[in-house]
Backbone as CSV, one residue per row, in Angstrom:
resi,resn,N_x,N_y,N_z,CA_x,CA_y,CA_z,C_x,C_y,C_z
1,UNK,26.865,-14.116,-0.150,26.486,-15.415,0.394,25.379,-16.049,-0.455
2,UNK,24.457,-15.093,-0.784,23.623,-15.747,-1.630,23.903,-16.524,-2.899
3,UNK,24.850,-15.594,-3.818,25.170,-15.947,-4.505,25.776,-17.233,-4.880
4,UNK,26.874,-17.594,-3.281,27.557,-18.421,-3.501,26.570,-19.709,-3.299
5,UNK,25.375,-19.746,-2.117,24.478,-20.325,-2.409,23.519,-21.253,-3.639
6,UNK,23.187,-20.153,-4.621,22.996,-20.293,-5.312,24.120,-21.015,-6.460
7,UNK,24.878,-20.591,-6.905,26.321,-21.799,-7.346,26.258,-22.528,-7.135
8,UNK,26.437,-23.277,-5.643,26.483,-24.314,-4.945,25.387,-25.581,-5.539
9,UNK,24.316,-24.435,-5.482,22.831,-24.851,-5.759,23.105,-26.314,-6.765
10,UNK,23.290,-25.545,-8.075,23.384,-25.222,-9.715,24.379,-26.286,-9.920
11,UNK,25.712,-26.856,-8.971,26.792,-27.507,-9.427,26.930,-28.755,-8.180
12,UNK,26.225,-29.034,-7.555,26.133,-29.854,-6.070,25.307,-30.822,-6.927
13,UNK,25.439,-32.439,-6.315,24.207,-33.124,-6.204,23.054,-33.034,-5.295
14,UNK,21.804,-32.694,-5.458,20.411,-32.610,-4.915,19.648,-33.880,-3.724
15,UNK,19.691,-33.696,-2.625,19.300,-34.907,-2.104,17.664,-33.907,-1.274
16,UNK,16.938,-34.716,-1.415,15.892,-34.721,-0.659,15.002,-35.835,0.216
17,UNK,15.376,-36.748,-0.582,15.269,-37.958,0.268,16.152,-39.069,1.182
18,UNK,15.972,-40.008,1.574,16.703,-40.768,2.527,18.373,-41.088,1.849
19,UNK,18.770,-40.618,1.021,19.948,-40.955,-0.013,21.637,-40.603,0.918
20,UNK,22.219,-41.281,0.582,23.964,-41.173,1.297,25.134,-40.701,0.640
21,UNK,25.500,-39.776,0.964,26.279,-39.114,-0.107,27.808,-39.581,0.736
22,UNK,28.432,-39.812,-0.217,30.174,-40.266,0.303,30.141,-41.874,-0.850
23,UNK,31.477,-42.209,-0.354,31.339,-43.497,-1.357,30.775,-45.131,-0.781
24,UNK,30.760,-44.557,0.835,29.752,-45.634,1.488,30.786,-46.445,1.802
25,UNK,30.316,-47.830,2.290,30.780,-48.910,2.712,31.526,-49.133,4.080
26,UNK,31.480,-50.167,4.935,31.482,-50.199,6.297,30.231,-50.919,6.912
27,UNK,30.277,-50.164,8.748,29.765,-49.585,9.529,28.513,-49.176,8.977
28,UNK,27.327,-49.873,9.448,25.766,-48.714,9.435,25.682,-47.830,10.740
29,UNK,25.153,-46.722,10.999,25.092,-46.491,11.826,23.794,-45.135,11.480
30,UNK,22.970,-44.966,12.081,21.749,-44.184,12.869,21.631,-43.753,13.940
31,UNK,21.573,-42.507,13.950,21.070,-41.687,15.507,19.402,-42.065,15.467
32,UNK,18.906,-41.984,16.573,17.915,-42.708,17.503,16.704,-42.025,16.406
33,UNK,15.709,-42.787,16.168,14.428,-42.157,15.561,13.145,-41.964,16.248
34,UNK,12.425,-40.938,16.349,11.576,-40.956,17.004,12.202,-40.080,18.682
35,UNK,12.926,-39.216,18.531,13.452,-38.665,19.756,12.445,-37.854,20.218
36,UNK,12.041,-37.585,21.302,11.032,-36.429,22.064,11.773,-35.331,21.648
37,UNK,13.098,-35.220,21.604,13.173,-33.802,20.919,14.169,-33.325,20.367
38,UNK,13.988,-32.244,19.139,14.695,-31.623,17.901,15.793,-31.869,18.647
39,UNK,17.242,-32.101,17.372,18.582,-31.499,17.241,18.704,-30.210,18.011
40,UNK,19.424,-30.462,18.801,20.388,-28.580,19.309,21.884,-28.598,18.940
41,UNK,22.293,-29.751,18.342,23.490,-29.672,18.262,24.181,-30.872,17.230
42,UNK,25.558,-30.821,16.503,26.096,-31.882,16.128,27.887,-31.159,16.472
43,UNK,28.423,-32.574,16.757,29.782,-32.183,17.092,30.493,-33.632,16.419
44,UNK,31.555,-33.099,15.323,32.268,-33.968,14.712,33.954,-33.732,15.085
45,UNK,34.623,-35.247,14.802,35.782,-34.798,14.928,37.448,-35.261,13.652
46,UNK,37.726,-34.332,13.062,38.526,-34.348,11.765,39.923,-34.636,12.783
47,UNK,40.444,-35.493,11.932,41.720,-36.407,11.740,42.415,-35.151,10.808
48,UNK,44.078,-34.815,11.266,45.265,-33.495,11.072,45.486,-33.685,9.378
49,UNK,44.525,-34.956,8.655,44.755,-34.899,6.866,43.261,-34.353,6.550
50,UNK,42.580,-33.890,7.683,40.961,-33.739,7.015,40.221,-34.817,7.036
51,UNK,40.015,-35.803,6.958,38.997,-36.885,7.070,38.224,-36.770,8.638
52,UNK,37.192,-36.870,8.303,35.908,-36.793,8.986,35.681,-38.026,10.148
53,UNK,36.462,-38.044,11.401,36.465,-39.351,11.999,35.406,-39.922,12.585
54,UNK,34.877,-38.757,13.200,33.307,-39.160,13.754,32.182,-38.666,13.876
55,UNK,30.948,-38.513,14.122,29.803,-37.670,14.360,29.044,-38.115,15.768
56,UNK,28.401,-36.962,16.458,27.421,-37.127,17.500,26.483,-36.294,16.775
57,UNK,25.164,-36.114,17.711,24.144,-35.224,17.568,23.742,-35.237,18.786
58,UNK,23.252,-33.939,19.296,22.806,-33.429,20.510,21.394,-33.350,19.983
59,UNK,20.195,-33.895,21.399,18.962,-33.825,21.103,18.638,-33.751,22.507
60,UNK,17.999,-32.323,22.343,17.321,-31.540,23.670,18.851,-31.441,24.965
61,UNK,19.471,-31.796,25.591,20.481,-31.371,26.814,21.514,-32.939,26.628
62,UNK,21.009,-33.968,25.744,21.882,-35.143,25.620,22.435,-35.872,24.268
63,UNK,23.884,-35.556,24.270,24.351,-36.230,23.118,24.405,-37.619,22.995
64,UNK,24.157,-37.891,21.240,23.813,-39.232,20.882,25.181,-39.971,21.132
65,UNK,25.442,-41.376,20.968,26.325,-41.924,21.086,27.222,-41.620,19.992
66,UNK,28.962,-41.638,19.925,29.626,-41.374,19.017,29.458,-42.404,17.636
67,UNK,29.731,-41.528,16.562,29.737,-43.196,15.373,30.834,-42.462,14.526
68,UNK,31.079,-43.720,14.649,32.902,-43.336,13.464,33.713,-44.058,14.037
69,UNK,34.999,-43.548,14.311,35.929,-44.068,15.086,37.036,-42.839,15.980
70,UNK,37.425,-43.502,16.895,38.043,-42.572,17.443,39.543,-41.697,17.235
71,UNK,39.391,-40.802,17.612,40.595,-39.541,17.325,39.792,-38.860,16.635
72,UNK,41.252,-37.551,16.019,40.446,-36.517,15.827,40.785,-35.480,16.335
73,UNK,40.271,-34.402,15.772,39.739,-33.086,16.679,38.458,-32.642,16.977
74,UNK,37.929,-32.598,17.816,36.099,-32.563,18.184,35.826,-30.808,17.991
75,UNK,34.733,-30.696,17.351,34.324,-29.255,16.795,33.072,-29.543,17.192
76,UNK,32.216,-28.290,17.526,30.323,-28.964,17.648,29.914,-27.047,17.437
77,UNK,28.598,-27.421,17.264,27.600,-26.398,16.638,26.617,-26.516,17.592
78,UNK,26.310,-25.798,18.586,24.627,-25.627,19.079,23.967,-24.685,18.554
79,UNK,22.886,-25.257,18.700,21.600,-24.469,17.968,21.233,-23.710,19.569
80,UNK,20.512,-22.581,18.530,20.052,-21.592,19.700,18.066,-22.427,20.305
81,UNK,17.385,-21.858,21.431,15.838,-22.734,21.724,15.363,-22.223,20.267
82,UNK,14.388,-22.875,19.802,13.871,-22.874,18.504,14.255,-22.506,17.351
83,UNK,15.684,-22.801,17.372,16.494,-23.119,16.081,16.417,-24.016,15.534
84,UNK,16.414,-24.674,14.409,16.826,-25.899,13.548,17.577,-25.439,12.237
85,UNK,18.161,-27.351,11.761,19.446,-27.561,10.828,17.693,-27.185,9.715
86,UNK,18.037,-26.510,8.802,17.466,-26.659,7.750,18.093,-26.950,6.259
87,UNK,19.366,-27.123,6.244,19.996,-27.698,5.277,21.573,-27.871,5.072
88,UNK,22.124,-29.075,4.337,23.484,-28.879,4.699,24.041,-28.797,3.604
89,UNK,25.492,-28.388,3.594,26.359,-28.420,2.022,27.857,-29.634,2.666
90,UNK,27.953,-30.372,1.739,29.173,-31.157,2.118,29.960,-31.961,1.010
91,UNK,30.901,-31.971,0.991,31.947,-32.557,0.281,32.612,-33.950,0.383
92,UNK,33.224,-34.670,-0.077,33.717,-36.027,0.182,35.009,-36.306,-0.962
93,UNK,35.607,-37.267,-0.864,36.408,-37.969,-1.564,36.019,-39.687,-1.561
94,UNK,37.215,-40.269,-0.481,36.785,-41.842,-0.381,36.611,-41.433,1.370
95,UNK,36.493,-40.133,1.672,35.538,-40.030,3.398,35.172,-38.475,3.422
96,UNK,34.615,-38.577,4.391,33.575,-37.302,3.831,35.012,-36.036,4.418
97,UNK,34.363,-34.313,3.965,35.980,-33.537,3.819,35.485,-32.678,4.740
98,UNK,34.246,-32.300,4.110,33.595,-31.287,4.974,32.050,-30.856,4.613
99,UNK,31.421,-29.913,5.745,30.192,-30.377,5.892,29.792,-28.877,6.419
100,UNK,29.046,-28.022,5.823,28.195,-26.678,6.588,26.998,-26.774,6.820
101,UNK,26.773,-26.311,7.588,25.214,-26.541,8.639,24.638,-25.229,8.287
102,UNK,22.837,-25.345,7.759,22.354,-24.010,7.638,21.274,-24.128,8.792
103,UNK,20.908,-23.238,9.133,20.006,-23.287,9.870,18.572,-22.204,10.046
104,UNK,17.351,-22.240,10.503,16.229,-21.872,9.633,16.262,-20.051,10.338
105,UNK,17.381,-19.721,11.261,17.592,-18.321,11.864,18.714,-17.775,10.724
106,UNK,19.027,-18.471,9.878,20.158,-17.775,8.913,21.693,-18.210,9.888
107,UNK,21.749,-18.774,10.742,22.700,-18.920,11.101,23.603,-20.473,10.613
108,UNK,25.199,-20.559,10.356,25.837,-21.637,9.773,27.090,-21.926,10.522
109,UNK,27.581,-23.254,10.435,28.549,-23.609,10.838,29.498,-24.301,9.645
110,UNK,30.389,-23.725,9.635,31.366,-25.048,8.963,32.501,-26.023,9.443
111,UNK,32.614,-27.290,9.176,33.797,-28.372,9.423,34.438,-28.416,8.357
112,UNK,35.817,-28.536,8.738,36.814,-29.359,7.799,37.305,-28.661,6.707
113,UNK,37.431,-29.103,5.616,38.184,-28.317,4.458,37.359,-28.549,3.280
114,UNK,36.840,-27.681,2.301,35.955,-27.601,0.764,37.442,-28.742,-0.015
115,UNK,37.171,-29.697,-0.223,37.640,-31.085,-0.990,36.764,-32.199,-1.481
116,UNK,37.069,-32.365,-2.682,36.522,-33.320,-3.126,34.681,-33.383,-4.077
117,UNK,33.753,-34.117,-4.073,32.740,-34.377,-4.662,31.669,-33.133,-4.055
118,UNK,30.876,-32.724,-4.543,29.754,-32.018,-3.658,28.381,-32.556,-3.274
119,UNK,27.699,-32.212,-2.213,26.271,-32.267,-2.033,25.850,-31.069,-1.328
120,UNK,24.614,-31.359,-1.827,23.529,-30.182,-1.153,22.358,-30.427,-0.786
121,UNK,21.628,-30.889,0.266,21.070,-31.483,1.107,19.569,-30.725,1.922
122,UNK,18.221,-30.739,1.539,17.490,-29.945,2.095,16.026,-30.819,2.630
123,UNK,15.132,-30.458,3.145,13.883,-31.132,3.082,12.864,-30.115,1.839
124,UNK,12.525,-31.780,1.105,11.397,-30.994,0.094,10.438,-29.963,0.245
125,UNK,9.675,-30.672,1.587,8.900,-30.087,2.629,9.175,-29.119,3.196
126,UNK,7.920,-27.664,2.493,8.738,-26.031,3.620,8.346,-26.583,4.970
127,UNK,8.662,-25.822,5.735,9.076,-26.027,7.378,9.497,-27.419,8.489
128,UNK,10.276,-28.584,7.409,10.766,-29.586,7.627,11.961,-29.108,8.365
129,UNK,12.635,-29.909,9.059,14.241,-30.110,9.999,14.523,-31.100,10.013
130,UNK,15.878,-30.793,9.899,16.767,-32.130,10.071,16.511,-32.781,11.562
131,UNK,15.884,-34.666,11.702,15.339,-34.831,12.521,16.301,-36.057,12.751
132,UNK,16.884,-36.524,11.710,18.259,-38.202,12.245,19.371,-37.477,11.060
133,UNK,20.142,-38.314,11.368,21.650,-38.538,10.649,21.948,-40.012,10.752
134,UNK,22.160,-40.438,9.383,22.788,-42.082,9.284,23.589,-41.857,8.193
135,UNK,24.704,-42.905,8.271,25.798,-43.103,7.536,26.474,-44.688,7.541
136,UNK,27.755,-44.290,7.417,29.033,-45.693,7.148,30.109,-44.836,7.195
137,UNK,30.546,-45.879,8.151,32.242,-45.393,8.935,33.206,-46.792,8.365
138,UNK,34.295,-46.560,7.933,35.546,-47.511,7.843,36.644,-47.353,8.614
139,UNK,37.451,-47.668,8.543,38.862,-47.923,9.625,39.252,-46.580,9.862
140,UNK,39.385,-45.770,8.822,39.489,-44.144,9.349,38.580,-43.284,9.293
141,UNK,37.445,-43.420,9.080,36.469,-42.175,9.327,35.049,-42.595,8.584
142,UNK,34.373,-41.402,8.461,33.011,-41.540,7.559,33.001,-41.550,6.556
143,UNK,32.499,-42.955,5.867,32.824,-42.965,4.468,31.162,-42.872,3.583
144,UNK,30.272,-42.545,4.094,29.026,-41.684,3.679,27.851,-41.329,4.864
145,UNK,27.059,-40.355,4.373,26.695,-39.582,5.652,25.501,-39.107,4.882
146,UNK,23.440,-39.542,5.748,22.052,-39.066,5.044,22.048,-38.503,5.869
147,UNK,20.768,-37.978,5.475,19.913,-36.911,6.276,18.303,-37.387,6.174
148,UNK,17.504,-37.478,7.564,16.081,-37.552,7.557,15.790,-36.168,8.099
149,UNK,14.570,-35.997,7.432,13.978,-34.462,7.562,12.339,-34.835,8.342
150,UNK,11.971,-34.254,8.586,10.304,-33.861,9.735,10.151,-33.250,9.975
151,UNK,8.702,-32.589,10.522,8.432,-31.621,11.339,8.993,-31.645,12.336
152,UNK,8.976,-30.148,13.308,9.816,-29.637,14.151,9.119,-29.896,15.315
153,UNK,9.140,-29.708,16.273,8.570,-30.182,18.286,8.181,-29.209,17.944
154,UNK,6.606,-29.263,18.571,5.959,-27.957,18.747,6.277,-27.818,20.388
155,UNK,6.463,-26.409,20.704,6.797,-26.135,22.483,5.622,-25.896,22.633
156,UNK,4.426,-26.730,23.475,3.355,-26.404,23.574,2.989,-24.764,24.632
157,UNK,3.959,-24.819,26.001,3.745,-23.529,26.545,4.545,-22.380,25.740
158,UNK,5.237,-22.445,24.911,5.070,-21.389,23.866,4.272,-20.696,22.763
159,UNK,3.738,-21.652,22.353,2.880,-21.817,21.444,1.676,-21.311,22.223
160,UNK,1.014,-21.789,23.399,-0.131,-21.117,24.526,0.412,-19.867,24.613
161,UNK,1.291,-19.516,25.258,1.853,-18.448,25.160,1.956,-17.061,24.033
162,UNK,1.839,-17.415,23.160,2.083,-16.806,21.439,0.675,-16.110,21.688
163,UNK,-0.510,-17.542,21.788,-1.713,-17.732,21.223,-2.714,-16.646,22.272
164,UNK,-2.140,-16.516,23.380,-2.449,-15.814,24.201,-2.152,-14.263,24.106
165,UNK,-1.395,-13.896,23.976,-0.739,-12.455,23.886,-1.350,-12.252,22.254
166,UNK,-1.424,-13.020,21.670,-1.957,-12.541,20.106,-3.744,-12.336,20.228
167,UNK,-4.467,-12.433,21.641,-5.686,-12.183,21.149,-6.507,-11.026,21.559
């Protein structure tokens, strides 16, 4: 896994900032900024040729509104309590193909089928998370797809908690 990681690394385009990988055009669309709380989840849904029809994101017990268009097959990823996305790998053509979710427990998800262009997607910033998702949708699906990164929700009675038993 590492290895292939590393490959990936070495032969992917590099995004760290607000940048859109796919060939774009359409539909703007943004999940909510400024949410009270982290990602637990994203659930997309691929059209029977592979194209990427839509995206949600789950934040804290409520998913965001759908963006794309409808149909599909719906797939989703929850994160475990104090999990986060810490980086993604994804592919495209003229709509995005497919898309793996890393996350900062070592745990991953994958959508769709390895086709087409590559990216590889992280925050510059150590202990950053994936905190929005924005893109562009056309008549059949997502035709590019960013990533914003931030610090993570601190759980304050955990954190008391930690701070307590550690003294």
């Amino acid at each position: 896994m590492l290895l292939w990681l590393t490959l990936t690394f070495l032969w992917s385009t590099i995004c760290w900032a607000h940048e859109m990988f796919g060939n774009g055009g359409g539909t703007y669309f943004s999940t909510p900024a400024g949410n009270e709380n982290d990602i637990t989840g994203i659930r997309v849904s691929i059209s029977p040729i592979g194209i990427f029809k839509s995206i949600q994101v789950k934040y804290g017990s409520s998913w965001s509104e759908t963006y794309g268009v409808s149909g599909g097959q719906a797939q989703e990823f929850n994160l475990w309590p104090e999990e986060h996305i810490i980086g993604l790998y994804g592919m495209y053509k003229i709509y995005l193909r497919y898309l793996a979710i890393y996350t900062d427990i070592g745990r991953w998800a994958a959508f769709g089928k390895e086709d087409g262009r590559s990216f590889l997607v992280y925050s510059e910033q150590p202990g950053q998370v994936l905190k929005e998702v924005f893109g562009q949708y056309k008549l059949l699906g997502i035709s590019g797809l960013g990533f914003k990164w931030g610090d993570p929700k601190i759980d304050l009675e955990s954190a008391q908690a930690q701070n307590s038993t550690g003294k």
